[in-house]
N, C-alpha and C positions, 0 to 999 in steps of 0.2 A: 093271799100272795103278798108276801113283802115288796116295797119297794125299792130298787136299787140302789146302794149307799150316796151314788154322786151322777150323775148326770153330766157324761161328753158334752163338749162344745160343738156344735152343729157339723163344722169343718171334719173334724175327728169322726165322729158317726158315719158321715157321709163317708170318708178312706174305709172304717171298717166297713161297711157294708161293700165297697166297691172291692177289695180284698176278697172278700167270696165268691168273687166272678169269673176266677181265672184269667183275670187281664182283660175279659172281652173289652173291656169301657175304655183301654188303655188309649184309643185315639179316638173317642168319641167321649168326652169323657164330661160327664153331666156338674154342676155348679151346685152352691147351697143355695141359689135364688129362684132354682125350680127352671130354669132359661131352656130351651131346647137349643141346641148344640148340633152342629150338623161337622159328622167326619165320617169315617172309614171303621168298619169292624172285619179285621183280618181273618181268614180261614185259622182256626187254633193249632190244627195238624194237619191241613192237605196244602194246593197249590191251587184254591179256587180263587177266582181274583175275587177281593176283601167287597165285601157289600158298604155301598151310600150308604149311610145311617142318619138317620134324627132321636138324637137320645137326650134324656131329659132325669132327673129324679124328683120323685113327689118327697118331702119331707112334711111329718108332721107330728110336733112336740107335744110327749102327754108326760106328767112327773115322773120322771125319773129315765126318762129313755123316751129314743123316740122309733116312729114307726118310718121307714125308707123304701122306696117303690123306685128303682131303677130300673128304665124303658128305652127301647129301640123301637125305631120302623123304618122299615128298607123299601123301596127306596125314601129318601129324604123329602122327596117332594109330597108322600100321602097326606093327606089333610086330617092323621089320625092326632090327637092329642089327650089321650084317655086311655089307658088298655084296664077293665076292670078287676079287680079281685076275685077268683074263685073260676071255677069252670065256666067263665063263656068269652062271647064270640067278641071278637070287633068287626064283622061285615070287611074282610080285604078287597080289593076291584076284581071282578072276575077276569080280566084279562092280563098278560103280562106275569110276573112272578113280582112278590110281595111277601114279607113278614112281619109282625109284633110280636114283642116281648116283655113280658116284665118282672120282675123280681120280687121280692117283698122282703125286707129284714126288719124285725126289731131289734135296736142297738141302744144297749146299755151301758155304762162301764165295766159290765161282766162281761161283755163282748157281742156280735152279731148272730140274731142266729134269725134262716129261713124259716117264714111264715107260710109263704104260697106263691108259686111260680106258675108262669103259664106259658106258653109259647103258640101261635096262629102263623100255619103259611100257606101259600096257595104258589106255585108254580105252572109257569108256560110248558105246552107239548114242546118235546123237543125229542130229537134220539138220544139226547146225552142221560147221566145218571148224575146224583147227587147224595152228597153225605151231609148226615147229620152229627154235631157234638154235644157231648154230655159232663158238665166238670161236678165232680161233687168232691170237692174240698183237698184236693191231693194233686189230681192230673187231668188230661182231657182225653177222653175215649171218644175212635170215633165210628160211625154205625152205619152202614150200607156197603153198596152204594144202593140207592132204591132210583127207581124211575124220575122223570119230569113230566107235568100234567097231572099234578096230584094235588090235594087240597090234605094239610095237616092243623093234628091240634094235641098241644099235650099241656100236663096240668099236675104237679105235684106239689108236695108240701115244701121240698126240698130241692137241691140240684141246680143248675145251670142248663140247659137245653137251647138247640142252636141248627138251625139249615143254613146250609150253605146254597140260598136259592141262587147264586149268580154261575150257578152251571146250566140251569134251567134260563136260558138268555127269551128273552120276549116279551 
C-alpha cells in the first residue's frame, strides 16, 4: 500500500472526518486536543428533545494520514471516556437511559473514509417509543419507532447510527 502524497494538517482531518457525520457533532463539537466537550446532539429528523452529550475525538498520527475516533455519551455526566474499536460493550448503567458512540475514519489528503462504527444504548421502561437514525454519506433515514426498556448494540464498518434515547425519559 502506498502512502498518501501529503498529509492534512490535524485541524483539516478532524473537519473531514466530522463531515461524514451528518452534522451530529455540529453543537457538540470535539477539538484537535482530544478535550471532551460537553453540548447538545439534536434529534437529525424527529422532534425528540436533543440528548446531553460529552463528545470528544481520539486523533492519532501515522505517515501520511491519520486515524480519528469521534465519540459521544449521553448523558454528559457518564464517567465513560473510552468506547473501544470493533464489536464490544462499554458496560452503560443499568438504570435510566444511556448511549455511546463512536466513529472511526482514516483521513488522508485523499479524503475520509469509515473504518468501524459502533453504537451502545440502553433505555428506561417507559410507554413512549423511540427512533433511531442512520446517515450514510447523503441523508438521514430514520427507523422505528421501537419500544423503551430496551438495551441496543450495533456495529458496522461504515454509517452513522444514532438513538434518540431522550424519548425513553428515566
Amino acid at each position: 500500500m502506498d502512502v498518501p502524497p501529503s498529509q492534512p494538517d490535524v485541524a483539516t482531518a478532524l473537519g473531514d472526518a466530522l463531515s461524514q457525520t451528518g452534522g451530529l457533532f455540529d453543537r457538540c463539537t470535539p477539538d484537535t486536543a482530544g478535550t471532551q466537550v460537553i453540548g447538545s446532539i439534536p434529534s437529525p429528523l424527529g422532534s425528540e428533545p436533543a440528548l446531553d452529550a460529552k463528545c470528544w475525538a481520539g486523533i492519532t498520527s501515522h505517515p501520511g494520514f491519520y486515524v480519528i475516533d469521534l465519540s459521544f455519551v449521553s448523558p454528559s455526566s457518564l464517567p465513560i471516556t473510552e468506547i473501544p474499536v470493533g464489536p464490544s460493550f462499554v458496560h452503560l448503567p443499568k438504570v435510566g437511559s444511556s448511549e455511546a458512540a463512536r466513529y472511526g475514519y482514516v483521513v488522508s489528503s485523499l479524503g475520509a473514509t469509515s473504518y468501524d462504527t459502533t453504537t451502545e444504548y440502553r433505555t428506561a421502561s417507559s410507554d413512549n417509543s423511540m427512533f433511531s437514525y442512520y446517515w450514510e454519506g447523503e441523508s438521514w433515514d430514520q427507523h422505528g419507532p421501537g419500544p423503551c426498556g430496551v438495551w441496543g448494540f450495533r456495529w458496522a464498518r461504515s454509517a452513522v447510527w444514532m438513538a434518540m434515547i431522550t424519548a425513553c425519559p428515566g
